[in-house]
C-alpha positions as CSV (number, residue, x, y, z in Angstrom):
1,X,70.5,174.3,66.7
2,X,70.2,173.0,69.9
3,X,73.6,173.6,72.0
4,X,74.0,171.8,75.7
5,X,76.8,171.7,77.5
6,X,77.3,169.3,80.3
7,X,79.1,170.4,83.1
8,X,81.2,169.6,86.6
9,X,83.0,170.7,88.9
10,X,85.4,169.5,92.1
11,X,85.9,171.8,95.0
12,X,88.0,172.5,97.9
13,X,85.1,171.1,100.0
14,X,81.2,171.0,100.4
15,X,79.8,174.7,101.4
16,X,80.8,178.1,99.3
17,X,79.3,180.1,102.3
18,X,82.3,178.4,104.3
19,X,84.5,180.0,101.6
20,X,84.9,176.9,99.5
21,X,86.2,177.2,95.9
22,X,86.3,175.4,92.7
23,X,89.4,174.1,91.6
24,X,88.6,172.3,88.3
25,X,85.6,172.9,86.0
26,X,85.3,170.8,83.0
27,X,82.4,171.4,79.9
28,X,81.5,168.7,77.4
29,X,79.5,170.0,74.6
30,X,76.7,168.2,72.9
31,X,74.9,170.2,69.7
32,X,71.7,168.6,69.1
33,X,72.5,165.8,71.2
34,X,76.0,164.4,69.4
35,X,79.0,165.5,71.4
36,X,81.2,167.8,69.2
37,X,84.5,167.8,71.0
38,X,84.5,171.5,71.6
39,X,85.6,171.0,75.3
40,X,86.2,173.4,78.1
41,X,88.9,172.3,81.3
42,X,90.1,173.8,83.6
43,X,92.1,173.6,86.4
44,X,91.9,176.4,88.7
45,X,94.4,177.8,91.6
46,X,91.8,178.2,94.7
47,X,93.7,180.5,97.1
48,X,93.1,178.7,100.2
49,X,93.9,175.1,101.5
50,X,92.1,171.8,100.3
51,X,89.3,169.9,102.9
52,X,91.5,166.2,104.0
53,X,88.1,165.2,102.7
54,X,87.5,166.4,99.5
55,X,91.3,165.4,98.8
56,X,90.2,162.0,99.5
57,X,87.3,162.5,96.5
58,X,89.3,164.2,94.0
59,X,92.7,163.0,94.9
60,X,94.0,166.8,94.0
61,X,96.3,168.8,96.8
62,X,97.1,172.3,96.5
63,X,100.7,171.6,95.3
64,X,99.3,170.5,92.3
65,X,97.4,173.6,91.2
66,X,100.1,175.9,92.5
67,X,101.0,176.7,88.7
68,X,97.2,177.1,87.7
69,X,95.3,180.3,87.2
70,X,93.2,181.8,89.4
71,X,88.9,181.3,88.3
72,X,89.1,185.5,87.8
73,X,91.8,185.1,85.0
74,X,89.5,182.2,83.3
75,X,86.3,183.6,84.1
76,X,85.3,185.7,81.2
77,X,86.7,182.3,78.8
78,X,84.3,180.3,81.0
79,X,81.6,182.7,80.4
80,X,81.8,182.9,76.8
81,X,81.5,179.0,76.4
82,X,78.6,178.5,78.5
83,X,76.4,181.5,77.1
84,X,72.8,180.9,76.0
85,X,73.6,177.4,76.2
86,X,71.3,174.3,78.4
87,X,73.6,173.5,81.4
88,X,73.1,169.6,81.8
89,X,74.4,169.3,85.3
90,X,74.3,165.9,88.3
91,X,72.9,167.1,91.5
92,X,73.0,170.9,89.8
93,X,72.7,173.6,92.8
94,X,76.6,171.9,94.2
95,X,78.0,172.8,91.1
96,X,75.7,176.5,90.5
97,X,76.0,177.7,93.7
98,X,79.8,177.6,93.8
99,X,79.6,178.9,89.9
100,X,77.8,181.5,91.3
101,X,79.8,182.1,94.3
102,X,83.0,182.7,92.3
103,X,81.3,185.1,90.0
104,X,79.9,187.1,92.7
105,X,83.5,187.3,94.1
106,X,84.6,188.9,91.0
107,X,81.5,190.7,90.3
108,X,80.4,188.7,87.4
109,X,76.8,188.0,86.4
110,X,75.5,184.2,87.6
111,X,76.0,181.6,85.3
112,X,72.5,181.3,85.6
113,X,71.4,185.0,83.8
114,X,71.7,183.4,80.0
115,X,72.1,180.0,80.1
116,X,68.8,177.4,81.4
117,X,69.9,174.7,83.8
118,X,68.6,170.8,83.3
119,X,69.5,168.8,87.2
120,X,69.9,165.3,86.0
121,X,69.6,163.9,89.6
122,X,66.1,165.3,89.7
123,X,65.9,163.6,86.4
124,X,66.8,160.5,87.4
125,X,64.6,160.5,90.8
126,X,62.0,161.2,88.4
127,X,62.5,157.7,86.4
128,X,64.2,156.1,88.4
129,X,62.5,156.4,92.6
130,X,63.8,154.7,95.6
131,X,66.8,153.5,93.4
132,X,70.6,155.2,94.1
133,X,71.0,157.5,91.4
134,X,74.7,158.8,91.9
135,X,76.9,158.6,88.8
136,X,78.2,155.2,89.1
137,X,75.0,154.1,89.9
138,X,73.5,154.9,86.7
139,X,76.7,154.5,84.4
140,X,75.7,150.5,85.8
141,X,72.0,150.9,85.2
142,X,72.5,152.2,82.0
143,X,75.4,150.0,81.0
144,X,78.3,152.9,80.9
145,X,81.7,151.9,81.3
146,X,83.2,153.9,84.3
147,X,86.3,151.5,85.3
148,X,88.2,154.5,84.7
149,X,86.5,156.6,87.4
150,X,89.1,155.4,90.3
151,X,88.5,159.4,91.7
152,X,86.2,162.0,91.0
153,X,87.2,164.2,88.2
154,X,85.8,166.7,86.3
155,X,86.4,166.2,83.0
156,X,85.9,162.3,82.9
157,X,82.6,162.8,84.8
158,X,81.7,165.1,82.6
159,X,82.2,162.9,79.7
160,X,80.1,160.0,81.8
161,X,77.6,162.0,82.2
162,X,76.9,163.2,78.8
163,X,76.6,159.7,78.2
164,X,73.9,158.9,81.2
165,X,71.7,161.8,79.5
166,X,71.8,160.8,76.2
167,X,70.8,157.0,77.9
168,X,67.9,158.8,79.9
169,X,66.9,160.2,77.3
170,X,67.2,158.0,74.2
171,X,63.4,158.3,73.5
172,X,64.5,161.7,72.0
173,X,66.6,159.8,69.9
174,X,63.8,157.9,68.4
175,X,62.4,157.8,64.5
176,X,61.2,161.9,64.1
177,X,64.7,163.1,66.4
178,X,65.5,166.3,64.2
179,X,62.4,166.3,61.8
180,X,59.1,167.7,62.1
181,X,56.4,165.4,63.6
182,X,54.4,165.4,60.6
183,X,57.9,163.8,58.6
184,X,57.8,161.3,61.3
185,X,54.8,160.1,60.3
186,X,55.6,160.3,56.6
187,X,58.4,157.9,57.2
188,X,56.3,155.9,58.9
189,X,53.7,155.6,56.6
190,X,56.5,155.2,53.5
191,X,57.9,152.1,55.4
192,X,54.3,150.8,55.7
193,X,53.6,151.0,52.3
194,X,56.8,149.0,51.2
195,X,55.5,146.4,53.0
196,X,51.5,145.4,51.8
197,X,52.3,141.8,53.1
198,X,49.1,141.4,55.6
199,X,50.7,141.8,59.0
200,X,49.6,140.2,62.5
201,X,48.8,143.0,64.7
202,X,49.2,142.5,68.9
203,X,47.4,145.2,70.3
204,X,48.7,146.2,74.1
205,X,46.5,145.3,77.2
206,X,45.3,148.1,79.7
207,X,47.7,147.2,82.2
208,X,50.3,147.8,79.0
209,X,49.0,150.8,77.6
210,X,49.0,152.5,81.5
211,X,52.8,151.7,81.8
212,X,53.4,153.0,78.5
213,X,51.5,156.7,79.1
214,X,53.3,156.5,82.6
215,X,56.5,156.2,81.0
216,X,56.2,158.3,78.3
217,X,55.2,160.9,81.2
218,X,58.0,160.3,82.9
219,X,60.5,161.1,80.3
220,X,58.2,164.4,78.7
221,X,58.6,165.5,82.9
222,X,62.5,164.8,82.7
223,X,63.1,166.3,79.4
224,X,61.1,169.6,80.5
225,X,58.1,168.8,77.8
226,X,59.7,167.9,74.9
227,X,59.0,163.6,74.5
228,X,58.6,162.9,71.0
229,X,56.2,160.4,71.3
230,X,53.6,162.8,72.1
231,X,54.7,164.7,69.1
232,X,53.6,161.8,67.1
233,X,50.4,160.9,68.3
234,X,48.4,164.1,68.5
């Protein structure tokens, strides 16, 4: 089983060295790759004042987490969730070094010591160079609905970003996605067969194939090895 859990956060501002703190994480699980509705949100009580600034992002004051807990009373839930589970995470050292930050406070292990971390902003500089690559940016490349996205909030960018992977991605999604490479092929071959019907074949130009192995790099880079495609043709 393959568990990933997507992942934001908003803050009281920019830097946890300034003493910055999180007041809202929100987890959207995926198991292997379909989202499961086992979610995680939070709304945490920061014990200091919110940055005009950041306000202006994620349109929360501190009147309006004065009843919330404090990230030590949700810590060890928070904890549980993410363990041993792929952190899928936009522009991911923001959102791990104040994860981190908090725990240290509370002397709690990083969030880092069982679970693996996947940045899809390196991701999507990876596929995607020279071009903006914020969220809204690729909810319009990808053809994501984000009307809803009037501020910045965990939860919903959470759940737009499990959406932008699974589009950056979608080769994994392809023919073999949860079988063996070898059953791949077997379906392949099966749907072949049911068809003996001589076929015109259009075979790719150099310039096509190139693009093709260049792509297909691209994606085995931003998925950390694991491009199906390759699976299939060794």
């Amino acid at each position: 089983m393959s568990r990933q859990v997507v992942l934001d956060t908003e803050t009281t501002g920019l830097d946890p060295a300034l003493g910055h703190r999180i007041i809202e994480i929100a987890c959207v699980e995926m198991v292997n790759r379909r989202l499961t509705r086992n979610n995680f949100h939070k709304r945490v009580h920061p014990d200091r004042d919110i940055d005009a600034g950041a306000t202006a992002v994620h349109g929360m004051t501190l009147a309006d987490l004065v009843h919330e807990p404090k990230f030590a009373e949700i810590a060890d839930e928070f904890l549980r969730y993410v363990d041993g589970a792929e952190l899928i995470i936009h522009n991911a050292p923001f959102d791990v070094g104040f994860l981190n930050a908090e725990l240290r406070r509370i002397k709690k292990p990083p969030v880092t010591g069982n679970c693996t971390v996947t940045d899809t902003l390196a991701m999507a500089k990876d596929l995607h160079p020279g071009k903006r690559n914020n969220l809204d940016a690729l909810c319009d490349r990808y053809q994501i609905d984000n009307s809803a996205r009037t501020v910045h909030g965990a939860l919903l960018d959470a759940e737009l970003l499990s959406d932008v992977y699974i589009a950056m991605t979608r080769g994994q999604d392809s023919l073999a996605i949860g079988l063996d490479a070898g059953l791949g092929i077997a379906l392949v071959n099966v749907v072949s067969a049911a068809r003996p019907e001589k076929l015109k074949v259009l075979r790719a130009d150099q310039d096509e194939e190139k693009r093709h192995v260049d792509h297909v790099a691209a994606i085995n880079g931003a998925s950390g090895g694991r491009a199906v495609w390759l699976a299939l043709v060794v």
